[in-house]
Structure formats: C-alpha cells, structure tokens
N, C-alpha and C positions, 0 to 999 in steps of 0.2 A: 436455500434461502426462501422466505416467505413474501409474498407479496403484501406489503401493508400501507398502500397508498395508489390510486390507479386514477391518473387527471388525464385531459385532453391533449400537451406534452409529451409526460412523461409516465413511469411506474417507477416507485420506491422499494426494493424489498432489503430484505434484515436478516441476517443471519441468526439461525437457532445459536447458535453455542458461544458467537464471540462478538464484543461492540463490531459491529461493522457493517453497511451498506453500501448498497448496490442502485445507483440513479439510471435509471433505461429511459433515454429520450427514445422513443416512436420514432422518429428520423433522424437517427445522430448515434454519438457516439455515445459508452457505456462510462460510469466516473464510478472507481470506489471508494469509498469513504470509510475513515476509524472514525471514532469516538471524539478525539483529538480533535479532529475536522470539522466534525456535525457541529462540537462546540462553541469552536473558531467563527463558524458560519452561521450559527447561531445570536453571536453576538455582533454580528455587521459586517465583517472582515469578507474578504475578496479570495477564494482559496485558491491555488493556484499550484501547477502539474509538480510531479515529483522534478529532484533537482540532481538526476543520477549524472554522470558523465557520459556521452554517446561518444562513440567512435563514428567516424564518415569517409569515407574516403573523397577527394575530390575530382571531377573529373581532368581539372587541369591543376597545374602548378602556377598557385598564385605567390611563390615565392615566401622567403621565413618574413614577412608583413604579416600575414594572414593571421598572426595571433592580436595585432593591433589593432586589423581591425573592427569595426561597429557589427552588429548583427544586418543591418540595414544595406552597411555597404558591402559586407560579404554575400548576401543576395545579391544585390545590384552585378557584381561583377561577373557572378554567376548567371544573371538574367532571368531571376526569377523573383521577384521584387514581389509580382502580382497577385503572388501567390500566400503571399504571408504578410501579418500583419506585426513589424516589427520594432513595431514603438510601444505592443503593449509587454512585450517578453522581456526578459531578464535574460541575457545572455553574457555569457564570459567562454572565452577557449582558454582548454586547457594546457595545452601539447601540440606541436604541429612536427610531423613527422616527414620531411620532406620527400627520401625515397622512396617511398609508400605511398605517397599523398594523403596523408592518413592526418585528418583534424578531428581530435579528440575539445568536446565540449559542453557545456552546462546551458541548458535552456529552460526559463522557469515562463509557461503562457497562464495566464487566466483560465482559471474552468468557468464555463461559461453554461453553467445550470439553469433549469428551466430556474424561473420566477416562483411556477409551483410545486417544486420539487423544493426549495430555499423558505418557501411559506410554512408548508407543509414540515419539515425536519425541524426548524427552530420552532414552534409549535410543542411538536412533539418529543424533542430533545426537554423540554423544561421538565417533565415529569419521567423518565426514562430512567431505569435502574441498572444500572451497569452488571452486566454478567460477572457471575463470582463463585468460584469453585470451591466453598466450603468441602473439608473433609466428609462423607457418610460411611459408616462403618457399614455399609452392608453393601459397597459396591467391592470391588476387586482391585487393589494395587499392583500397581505392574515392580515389583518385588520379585526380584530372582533368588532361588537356592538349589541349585544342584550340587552336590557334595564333589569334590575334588579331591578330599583327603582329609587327614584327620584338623576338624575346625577349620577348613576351607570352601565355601560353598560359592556359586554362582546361578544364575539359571533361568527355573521356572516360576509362570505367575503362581499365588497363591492370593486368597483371601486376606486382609488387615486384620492381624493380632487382637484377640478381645480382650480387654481390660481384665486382667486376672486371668487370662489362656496362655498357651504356650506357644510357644513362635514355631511353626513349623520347620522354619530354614534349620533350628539348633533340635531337630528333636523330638519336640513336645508332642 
C-alpha cells in the first residue's frame, strides 16, 4: 500500500493492484475500505462495520431470553453498559446455544472516520479510475500443459498464444 494522503488525524493509503484502502488513525484503530465504500462515503452515507456473525460465549447463563433480547439490555445484565455505546449499533442474535453458553450474533457499529480522512476520499474518489486488468499479450498466463497422455495435458505456466502461433500445450 502507498500512502496518498497524510493529515493531523489520520494517513490514507491505496493499494497498488486493487480499489481498496487503508484509513490509519495516529491514535485509533485501522478501517478498510473497497470501492464500494469510498463511494457510499463519498456521497454522505454513514459507513458502518462488517455484518459477519460472532460467536461469544457467555460468562453466565442468561437463560433461552437472551435471543429477545435489546443489545442495550444484554449489556446491562452483563454490567457492562459503560462500555459500549448501544443505541448507535445494529444488533440482532442469531442462535443462543444454551449448553455452551455460546451466543452467536450480528453487530453493525458506525465507523467512525476522521472528518479528514472522509474530506479527503470523497474529494478524491470523484476523479479515481477503478483498477482493471486488461489482457497484455506479453505478460504470462497461468495456463497449464503437462502431457498425461495421448491429447491429455495439465500443468505448466507458459506464455499467451500469439495470434497466428501455436499453442504450446498441443505441440506447436
């Protein structure tokens, strides 16, 4: 990744080969971003953490409730309320596993991006050309042909067939 943005905050960098970045707060956490994102963000929208399922284990058995309920009161009963701010996340449980203690759940919080990091991308997002992997015949396909038998091949790289050449895999 390249750095291509370096404010009082944060640092922006970009990766060479695919849409995507990298927001580095100086005191905070790391957020990555596609394309998808910078765009979203770009046009005013609030982006907001992946939406995977977490497994947790609980330390007590709050009983099969615990899927009903709030993210707010699931802290509370755990006592740690203080800790999280639970009116701005998106929460739902998915599974609550009671032998285990095992609550499986979806939590979506705000990313919560510098200001100059958000200036800075929707800025620089309006003129941005999305990476694109045009064919060149003069790089290397990853093309296998090792002979197995008669008109059976599998294998090795070779160079991309030239227009009027012979295919190495058959031969030529």
């Amino acid at each position: 990744m390249m750095e291509i943005f370096s404010g009082a905050e944060c640092c922006v960098f970009q990766s060479g080969v695919a849409d995507r970045w990298m927001v580095v707060k100086r005191n905070g956490p790391w957020f990555r971003l596609r394309l998808e994102e910078v765009t979203e963000l770009a046009r005013g929208a609030t982006l907001r953490s992946s939406s995977d399922v977490v497994p947790y284990r609980l330390p007590v058995d709050l009983g099969n409730d615990v899927r009903g309920l709030s993210l707010a009161s699931l802290l509370s009963v755990l006592g740690v309320t203080d800790r999280y701010e639970p009116d701005v996340v998106e929460y739902e449980a998915v599974d609550y596993y009671p032998p285990k203690l095992l609550l499986e759940y979806v939590a979506r919080a705000p990313l919560r991006l510098p200001h100059e990091a958000v200036a800075f991308l929707t800025e620089y997002v309006q003129n941005y050309t999305p990476v694109s992997y045009a064919p060149d015949v003069h790089t290397f396909h990853a093309h296998w042909c090792i002979p197995l038998g008669p008109g059976v091949v599998v294998g090795v790289r070779h160079p991309p067939r030239r227009p009027g050449g012979d295919d190495p895999c058959l031969g030529g």
